[in-house]
N, C-alpha and C positions, 0 to 999 in steps of 0.2 A: 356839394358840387362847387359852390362858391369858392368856398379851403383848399378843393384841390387845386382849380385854375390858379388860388393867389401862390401857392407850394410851387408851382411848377414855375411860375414866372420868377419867385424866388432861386429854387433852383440854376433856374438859365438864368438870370443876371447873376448868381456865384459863380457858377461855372465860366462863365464871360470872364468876370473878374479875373480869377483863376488864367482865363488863357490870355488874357490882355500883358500878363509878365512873363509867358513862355508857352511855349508847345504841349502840351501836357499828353499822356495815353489816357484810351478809355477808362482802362482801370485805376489809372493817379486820380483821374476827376470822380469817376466811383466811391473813392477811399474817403477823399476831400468832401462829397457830400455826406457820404455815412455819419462820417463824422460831426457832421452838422445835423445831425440829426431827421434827415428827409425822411419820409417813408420810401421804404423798396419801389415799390410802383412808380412813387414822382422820381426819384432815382434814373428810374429806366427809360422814361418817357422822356426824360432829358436828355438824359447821352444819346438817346434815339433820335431826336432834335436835331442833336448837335452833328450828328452821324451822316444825317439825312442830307444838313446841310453844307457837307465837308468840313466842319470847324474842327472836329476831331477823326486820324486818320492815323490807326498806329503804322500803319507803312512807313508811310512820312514822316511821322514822328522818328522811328525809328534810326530811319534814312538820316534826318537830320541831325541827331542828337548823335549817331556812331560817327557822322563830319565832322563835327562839334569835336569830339572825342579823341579823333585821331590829328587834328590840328594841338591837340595839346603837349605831347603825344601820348595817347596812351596805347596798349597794350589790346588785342583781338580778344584774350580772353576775358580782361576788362570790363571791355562794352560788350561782351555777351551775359557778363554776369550784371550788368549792370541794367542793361532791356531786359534782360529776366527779373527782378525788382522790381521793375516799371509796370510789370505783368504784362509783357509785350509777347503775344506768342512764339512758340520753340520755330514753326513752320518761318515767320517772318524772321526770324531773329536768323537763322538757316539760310535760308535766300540771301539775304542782305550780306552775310557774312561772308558768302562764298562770291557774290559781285566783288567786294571789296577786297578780300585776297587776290584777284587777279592783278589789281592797280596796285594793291598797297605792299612792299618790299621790308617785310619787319626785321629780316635781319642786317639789312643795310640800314636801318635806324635805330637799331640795338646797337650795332657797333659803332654809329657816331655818339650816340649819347654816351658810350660805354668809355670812348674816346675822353670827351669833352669833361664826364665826369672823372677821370682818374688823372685829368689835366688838375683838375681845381685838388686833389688829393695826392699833388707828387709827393707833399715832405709828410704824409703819414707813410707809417707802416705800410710796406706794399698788401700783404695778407688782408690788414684789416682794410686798408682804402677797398680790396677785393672785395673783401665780404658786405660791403656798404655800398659798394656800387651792386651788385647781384639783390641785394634783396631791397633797392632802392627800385632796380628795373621790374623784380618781383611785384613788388607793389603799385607798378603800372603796370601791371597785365601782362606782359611780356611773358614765353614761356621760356622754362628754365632752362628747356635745352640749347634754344639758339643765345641764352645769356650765357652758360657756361661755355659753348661755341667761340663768342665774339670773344671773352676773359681770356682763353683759351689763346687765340689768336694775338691778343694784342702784348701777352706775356711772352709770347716767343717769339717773338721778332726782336 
């Protein structure tokens, strides 16, 4: 009985730790104590803790880390695949996503980047500066259609 109280107060002071340099989801902090070797039980009884006490809150989390995300900029399908990693649920990941499409305008910030980047790639090859900006925006989440869209646009004019 002794072990588990000292287990669980361990636990919560890692996990603490743990959220003292970021936000974390239930499941990152899961992972992070697995890891550390907890038992399942002390495990659960901590995130149940932390849960209890609003310390950890994947909405929030969520919420926060797709701000985060799109200040950098990245890409919708990005930070969906990226809360799904976090083991953030498909239902929250959903909600949150479709909030954020209302505000967030991704092909008017496909085509400034798309802009800004094939500014810094005048004296290459048009084709290739192409292909390097497309799978540059790829790589930030952006989907291909509205990147071939903007490409599209800003070659014919």
């Amino acid at each position: 009985m002794e072990n588990n109280q000292e287990a669980l107060r361990q636990a919560k002071a890692y996990a603490f730790l743990l959220l003292k340099f970021r936000l974390r989801s239930r499941n990152e902090l899961y992972n992070r104590l697995k890891k550390k070797k907890f038992p399942e039980i002390i495990i659960n009884q901590a995130l149940s803790f932390l849960e209890e006490r609003n310390f950890i809150n994947d909405r929030d989390f969520a919420a926060r880390w797709a701000q985060q995300r799109l200040s950098r900029p990245f890409g919708i399908r990005r930070i969906k695949q990226e809360l799904r990693l976090k083991g953030i649920e498909d239902k929250i990941i959903n909600s949150l996503l479709a909030d954020i499409k209302d505000k967030y305008c991704e092909e008017e910030l496909v085509r400034k980047i798309t802009k800004e980047k094939l500014d810094k790639l005048k004296d290459v090859e048009p084709l290739k500066a192409k292909r390097r900006v497309y799978a540059y925006l790829l790589r930030r989440g952006f989907s291909s259609d509205i990147v071939m869209d903007s490409l599209r646009q800003l070659y014919e004019r």
